[in-house]
N, C-alpha and C positions, 0 to 999 in steps of 0.2 A: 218703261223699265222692266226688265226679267218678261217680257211677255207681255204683260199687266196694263190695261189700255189708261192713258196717262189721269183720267178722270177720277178711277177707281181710286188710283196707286194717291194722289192726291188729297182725295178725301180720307183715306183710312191715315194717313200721317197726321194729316188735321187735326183728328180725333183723337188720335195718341199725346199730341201736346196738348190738348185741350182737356183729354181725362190728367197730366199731369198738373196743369195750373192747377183742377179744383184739388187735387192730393195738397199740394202747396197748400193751397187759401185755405184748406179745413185742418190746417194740424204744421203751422211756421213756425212751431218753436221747435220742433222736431227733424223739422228737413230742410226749412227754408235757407237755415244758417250754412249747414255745410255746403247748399247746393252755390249761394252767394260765395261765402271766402274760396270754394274753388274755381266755379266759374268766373266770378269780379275782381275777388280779392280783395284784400280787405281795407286794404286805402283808396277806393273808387270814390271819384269827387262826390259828396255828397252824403258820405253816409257817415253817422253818430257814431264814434263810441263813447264808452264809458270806461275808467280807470279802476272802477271796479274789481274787473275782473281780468285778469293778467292774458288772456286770450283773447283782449279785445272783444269780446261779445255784438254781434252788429245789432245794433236798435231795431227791434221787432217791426216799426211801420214803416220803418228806411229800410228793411230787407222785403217788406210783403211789395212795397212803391217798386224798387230795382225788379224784382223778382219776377212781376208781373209784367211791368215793361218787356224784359228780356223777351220772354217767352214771345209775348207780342210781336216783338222783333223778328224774331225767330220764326214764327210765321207768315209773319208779311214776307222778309226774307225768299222762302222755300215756295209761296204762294207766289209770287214773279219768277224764282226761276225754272218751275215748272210749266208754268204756261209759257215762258220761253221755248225750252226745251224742247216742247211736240204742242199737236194743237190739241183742242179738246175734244176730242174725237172720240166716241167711246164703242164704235161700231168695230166687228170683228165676225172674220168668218172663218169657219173651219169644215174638214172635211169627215165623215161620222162612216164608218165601215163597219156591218153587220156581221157580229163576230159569231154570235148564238144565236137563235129564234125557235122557239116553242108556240105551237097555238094546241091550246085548250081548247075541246072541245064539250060545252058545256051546252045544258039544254037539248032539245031535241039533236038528230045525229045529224051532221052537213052543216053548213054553215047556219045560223039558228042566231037571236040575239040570248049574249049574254057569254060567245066565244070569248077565250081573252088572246094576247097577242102579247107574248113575253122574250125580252129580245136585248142583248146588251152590244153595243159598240166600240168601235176602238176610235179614239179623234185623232187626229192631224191638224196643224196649223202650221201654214208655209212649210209643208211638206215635212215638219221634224212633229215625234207623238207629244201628246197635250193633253190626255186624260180618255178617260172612257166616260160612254154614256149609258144609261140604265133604265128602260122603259117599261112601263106594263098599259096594253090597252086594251079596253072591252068595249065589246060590240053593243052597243045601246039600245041600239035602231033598226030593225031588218027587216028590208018588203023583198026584196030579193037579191041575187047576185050583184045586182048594177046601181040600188038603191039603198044604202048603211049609212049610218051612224056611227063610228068608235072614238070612245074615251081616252085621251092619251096621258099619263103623267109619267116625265121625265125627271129623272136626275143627273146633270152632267158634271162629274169632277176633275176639278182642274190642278197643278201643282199648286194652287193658293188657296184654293175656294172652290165651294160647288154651287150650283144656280140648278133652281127648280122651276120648271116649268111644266103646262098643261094647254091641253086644247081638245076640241069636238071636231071631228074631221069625217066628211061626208067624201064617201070613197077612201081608195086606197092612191095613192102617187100624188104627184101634182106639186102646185104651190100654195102654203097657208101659213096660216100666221099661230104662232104660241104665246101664252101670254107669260112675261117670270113674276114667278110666287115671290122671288127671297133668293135668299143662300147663305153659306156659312166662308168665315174667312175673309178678304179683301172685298168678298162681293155680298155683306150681311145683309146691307141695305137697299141690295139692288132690284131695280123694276123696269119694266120696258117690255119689250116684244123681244120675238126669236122668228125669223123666216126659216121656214122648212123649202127646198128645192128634193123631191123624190123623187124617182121614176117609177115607172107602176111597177104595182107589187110588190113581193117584200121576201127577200132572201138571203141564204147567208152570202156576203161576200156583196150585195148592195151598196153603192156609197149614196151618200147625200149628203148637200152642200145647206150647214147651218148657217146665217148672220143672224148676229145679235147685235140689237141695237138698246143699248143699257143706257137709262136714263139715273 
């Protein structure tokens, strides 16, 4: 849905009904009643009133019992027909095009460790834009030209969420793997790998082909 690979988009719904049941359970005389007489209404088999009170008041353990059922419902519900919908699939791949690139030259003068390599992206996914990406990497490690070390941490943001990832990368191109930190949005929770596809060297107008495989 919207982009959103079906596992994320699934789990953050979860979440949202599941922070509101505990709203519910910590404070039912406050919310549980209206949220029952509009969604149940108020002659639903099984629930108490009392004559008391001329609005019918619904019996606080017969709205907490209804209340939490629903919800329940409501998730199981939304939990089959998303896994209906698409499979669970959380892998995606985009394409990352090298908008800016600065290298610092730090340390002795020519490539030296301790260079950094600061560089931002434009993404694509199935060919329509998906966010930019945000890099800075320093050189660790240097016995020579053919022989480095560089430190990579990335930031990719997405129209939902951003996802952080980093890695140690011996040379410059090729294929390697990134590890994700985290991120903010649909993807807070997220963790897995990231495949990097690069070609040597590193310039503006370079594309490389990211997959993320999000656990």
């Amino acid at each position: 849905m919207f982009g959103v690979p079906p596992g994320i988009y699934r789990a953050a719904v979860t979440k949202f009904f599941a922070h509101k049941l505990i709203e519910l359970l910590s404070n039912p005389d406050a919310r549980v009643g209206t949220w029952v007489h509009s969604s149940i209404g108020e002659n639903a088999p099984g629930v108490k009133t009392t004559s008391q009170n001329k609005g019918d008041t619904v019996h606080r353990t017969r709205k907490l019992g209804i209340c939490t059922a629903a919800i329940i419902g409501v998730l199981s519900v939304f939990s089959v027909s998303c896994s209906s919908a698409a499979p669970a699939n959380n892998d995606f791949t985009v394409q990352a095009t090298t908008a800016q690139l600065a290298i610092v030259d730090l340390g002795p003068p020519g490539n030296s460790q301790g260079d950094e390599f600061v560089f931002s992206t434009t993404i694509a996914r199935d060919g329509r834009p998906f966010g930019t990406g945000n890099s800075v990497c320093t050189r660790t490690r240097f016995v020579n030209d053919n022989d480095f070390t560089i430190q990579c941490l990335v930031t990719f943001r997405f129209p939902q969420g951003s996802i952080a990832t980093q890695a140690a990368v011996d040379g410059v191109g090729g294929r390697y793997m990134q590890s994700i930190n985290g991120g903010t949005g649909i993807y807070r929770d997220t963790r897995g790998e990231v495949l990097v596809e690069a070609p040597p060297g590193a310039s503006v107008g370079t594309v490389v082909n990211i997959t993320f495989h999000i656990s």
